[in-house]
N, C-alpha and C positions, 0 to 999 in steps of 0.2 A: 565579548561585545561591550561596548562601551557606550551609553546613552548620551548623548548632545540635547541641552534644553536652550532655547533662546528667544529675546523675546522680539528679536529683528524678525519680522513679517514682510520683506520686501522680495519677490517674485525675480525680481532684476539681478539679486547679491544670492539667493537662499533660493533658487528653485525647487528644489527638494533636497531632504539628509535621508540618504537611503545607510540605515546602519546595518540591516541585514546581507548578505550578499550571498552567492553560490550554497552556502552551506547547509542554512538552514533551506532552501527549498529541496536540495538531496535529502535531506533528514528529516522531512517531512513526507517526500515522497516514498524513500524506504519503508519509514514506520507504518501508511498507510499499507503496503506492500504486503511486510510483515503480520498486521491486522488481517487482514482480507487470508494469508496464508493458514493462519490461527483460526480464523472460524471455518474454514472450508476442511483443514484437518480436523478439529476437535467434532464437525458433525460428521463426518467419516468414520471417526473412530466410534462415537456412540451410536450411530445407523448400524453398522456394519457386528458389532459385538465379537468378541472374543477369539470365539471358535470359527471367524472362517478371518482368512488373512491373504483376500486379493487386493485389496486396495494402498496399495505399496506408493502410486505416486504421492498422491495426497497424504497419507499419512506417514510416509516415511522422507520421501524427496522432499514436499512443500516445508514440513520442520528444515529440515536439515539447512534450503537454500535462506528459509526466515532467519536461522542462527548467524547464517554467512550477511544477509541484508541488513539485522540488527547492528552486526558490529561495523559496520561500513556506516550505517548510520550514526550511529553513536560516536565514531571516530569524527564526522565530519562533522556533529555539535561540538565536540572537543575541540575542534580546530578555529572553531568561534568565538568559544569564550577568552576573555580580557585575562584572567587570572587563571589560568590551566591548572595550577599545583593546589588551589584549595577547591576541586569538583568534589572531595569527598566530602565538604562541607552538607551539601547538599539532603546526607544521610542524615544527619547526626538529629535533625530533627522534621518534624512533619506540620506543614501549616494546611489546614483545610481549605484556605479559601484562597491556596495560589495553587495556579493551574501548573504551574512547572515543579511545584513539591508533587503534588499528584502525579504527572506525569515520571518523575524520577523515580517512582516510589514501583509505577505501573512496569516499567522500563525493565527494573529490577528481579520483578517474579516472571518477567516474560518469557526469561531465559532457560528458570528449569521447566514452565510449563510445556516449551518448543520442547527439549531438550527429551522428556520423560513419553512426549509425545510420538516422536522419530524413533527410541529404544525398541518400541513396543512393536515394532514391524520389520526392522532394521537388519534382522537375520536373515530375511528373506527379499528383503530388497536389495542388500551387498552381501552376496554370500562369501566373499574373498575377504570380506573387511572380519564377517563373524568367523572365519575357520582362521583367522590369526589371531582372532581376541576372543575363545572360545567364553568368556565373561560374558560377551554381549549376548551369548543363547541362553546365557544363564537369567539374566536380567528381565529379557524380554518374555522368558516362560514364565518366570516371574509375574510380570504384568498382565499379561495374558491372562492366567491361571485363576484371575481374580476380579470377578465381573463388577464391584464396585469403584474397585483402583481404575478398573478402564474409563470406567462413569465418569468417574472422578476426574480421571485427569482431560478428556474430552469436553465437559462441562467447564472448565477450570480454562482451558485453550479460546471456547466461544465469549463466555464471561471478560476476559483478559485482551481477544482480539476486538471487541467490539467497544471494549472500556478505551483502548489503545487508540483505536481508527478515533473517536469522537475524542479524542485529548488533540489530537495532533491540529483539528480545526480547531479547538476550543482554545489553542493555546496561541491563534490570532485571533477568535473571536473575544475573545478577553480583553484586548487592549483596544478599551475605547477610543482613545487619541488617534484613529485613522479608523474614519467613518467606512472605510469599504470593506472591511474586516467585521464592524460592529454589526452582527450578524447571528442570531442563533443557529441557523442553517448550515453554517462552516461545519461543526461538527458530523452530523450527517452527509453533508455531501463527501466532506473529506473518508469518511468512512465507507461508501458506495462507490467511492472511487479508488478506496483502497484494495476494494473485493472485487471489483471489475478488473483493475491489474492484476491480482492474485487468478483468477479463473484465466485471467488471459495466457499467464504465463503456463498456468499447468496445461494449457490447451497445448500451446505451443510446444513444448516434451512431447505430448502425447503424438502431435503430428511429425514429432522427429523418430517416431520410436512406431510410425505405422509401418505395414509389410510394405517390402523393396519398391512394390511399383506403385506405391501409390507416396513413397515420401521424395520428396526435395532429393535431387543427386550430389547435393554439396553435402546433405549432412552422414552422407554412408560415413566415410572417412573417418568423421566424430564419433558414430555411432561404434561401427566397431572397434575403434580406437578402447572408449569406453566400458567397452563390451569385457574387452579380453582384459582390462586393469582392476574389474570389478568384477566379475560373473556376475554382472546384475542379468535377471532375467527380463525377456520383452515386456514393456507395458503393457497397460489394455488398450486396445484403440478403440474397442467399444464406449470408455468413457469419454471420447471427445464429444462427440456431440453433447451427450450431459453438461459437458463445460460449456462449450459454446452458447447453449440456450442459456444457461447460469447466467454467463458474462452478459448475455442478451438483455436478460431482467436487470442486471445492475446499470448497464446501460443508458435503461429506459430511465431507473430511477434516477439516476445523474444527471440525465438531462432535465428532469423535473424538477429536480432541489435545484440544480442551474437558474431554472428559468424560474424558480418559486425565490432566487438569493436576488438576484436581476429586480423581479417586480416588487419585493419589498422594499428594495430602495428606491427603485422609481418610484416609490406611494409614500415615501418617506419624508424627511426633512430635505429642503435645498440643496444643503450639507451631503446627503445621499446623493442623491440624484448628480451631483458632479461629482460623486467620489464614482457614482455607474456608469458615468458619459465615460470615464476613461478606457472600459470595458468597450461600451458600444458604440461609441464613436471620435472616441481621442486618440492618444498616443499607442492604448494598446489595443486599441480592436480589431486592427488586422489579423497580429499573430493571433488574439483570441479567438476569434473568427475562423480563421482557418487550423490552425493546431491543433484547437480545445476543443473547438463545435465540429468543425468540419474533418477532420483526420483522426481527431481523438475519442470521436461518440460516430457521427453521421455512418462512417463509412465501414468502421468494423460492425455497427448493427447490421448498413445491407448485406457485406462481406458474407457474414455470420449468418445472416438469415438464408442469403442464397446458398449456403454449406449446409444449410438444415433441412434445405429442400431437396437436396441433391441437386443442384442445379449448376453446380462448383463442388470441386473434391474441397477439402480442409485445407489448407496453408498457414504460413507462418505470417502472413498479411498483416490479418484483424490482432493478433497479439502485439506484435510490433508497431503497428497503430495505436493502439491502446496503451502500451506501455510510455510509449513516445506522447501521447494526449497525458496522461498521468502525470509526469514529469512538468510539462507545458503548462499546467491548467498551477500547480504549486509556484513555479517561475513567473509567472504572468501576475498572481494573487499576490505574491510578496511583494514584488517591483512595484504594480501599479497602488496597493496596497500602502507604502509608505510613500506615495507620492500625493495621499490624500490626506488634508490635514482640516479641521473646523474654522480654519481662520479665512479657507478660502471662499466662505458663504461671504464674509465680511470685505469682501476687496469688491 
């Protein structure tokens, strides 16, 4: 990324310098992803203790797909930055009061705490992956065998996903130069939306992994495909609804840090209040409107609610929704986002 400063203010030559693109909103949406995967495993791991080992999505799949999410994300900051060959700069020292040393720093432990997290269940979640690397029975008896390590590193998973989730708002709410960002709220929201993705997604496995007649006909194929490459054993289906209500509460909260990010810039300066009109009545409030409020919150909460009552089997619906609003709501924040600048209180 290469920053553009100028002091030509004319709307006619410079409508906006958009220097962010495609990148950083995947790697913002990953990381929340990733966040939300990390505290939903790490309290798995500490609810559940030691000595019983059914909770295999969450604590073994949810790591496993964060490992695969982090580096997809992390590839695609890479692909951002102006200077690729000096990223490892970034290590060599620690500033406390920039949010992208923090975040590089946070980025860094997240890997073995995913990593030590998925070990500890792993034998019994791929039993084809542990009878050819009979090390990983080793490992995980290991972990197991010792009810502080498990503390620990479950503790160490929430701590990390939650520090993770509020960096990744923090790290546009930090840059005052684009008043729709200047927001303490970013952080929270971005982080409740990173755990509404995360519930969403384990939902969705779980509804691919319910008995024959109650799941989707397109994903047998996958499933036993799956099946026979892994000896992974069936999920629970019992924990879908747990998720769905989960996703339900994160939901709710989403749309209230929404609607709390919204009214504190309408109560705000000038400067707000048109950097919020882009939201709610400018160039982006369609898409916002309909992706973020309406497809990405509105309709997996009815979705979900009527799967709670039984009123609707589970589907792959509200997760796909969800995932899709996730993505939406980071695309929509960056774009409209550097489209807001101070200068335009003054024209």
């Amino acid at each position: 990324m290469i920053e553009l400063t100028t002091t030509r203010h004319n709307p006619l030559i410079d409508p906006s310098l958009h220097v962010w693109e495609w990148q950083i909103p995947v790697y913002l949406f990953l990381g929340g992803l990733v966040a939300g995967l990390m505290i939903i495993a790490g309290i798995r791991l500490i609810v559940l203790r030691p000595s019983r080992r059914e909770a295999l999505v969450c604590c073994t799949i949810g790591p496993l797909l964060g490992l695969a999410a982090l580096s997809l994300g992390m590839f695609a900051l890479f692909l951002d930055l102006a200077h690729k060959l000096h990223v490892w700069r970034l290590y060599t020292t620690f500033e406390p009061t920039s949010p992208m040393s923090w975040g590089s720093w946070i980025l860094l432990l997240v890997y073995p705490a995913l990593l030590a997290n998925a070990l500890a269940h792993l034998p019994e979640a791929i039993p084809a992956l542990a009878r050819r690397f009979p090390v990983l029975v080793a490992i995980s008896d290991f972990i197991l065998a010792r009810l502080r390590l498990v503390l620990a590193i479950g503790f160490a998973n929430v701590a990390l996903g939650v520090a993770l989730g509020i960096y990744t708002g923090i790290l546009l709410g930090a840059l005052g130069a684009r008043p729709l960002w200047n927001s303490a709220l970013l952080g929270p929201l971005f982080l409740f939306s990173g755990l509404s993705a995360a519930a969403a997604l384990l939902h969705g496995i779980l509804v691919l992994s319910a008995p024959d007649e109650e799941r989707p006909a397109f994903a047998d194929f996958l499933l036993s495909s799956l099946a026979r490459v892994s000896g992974a054993r069936p999920l629970d289906p019992n924990a879908g609804p747990v998720l769905a209500g989960a996703d339900n509460s994160f939901l709710t909260i989403e749309l209230a840090l929404l609607g709390l990010f919204l009214l504190g810039h309408l109560t705000s300066t000038a400067v707000h209040r048109q950097a919020a009109g882009l939201l709610l009545t400018g160039p982006y409030a369609a898409p916002f409107w309909v992706f973020v409020v309406g497809l990405g919150i509105l309709i997996p909460l009815l979705l979900q609610t009527l799967e709670l009552t039984h009123r609707i089997r589970h589907t792959l619906a509200p997760a796909v929704l969800v995932l899709f609003g996730g993505i939406a709501l980071r695309v929509i924040l960056v774009a409209a986002g550097q489209e807001s600048h101070w200068f335009h209180a003054l024209n």
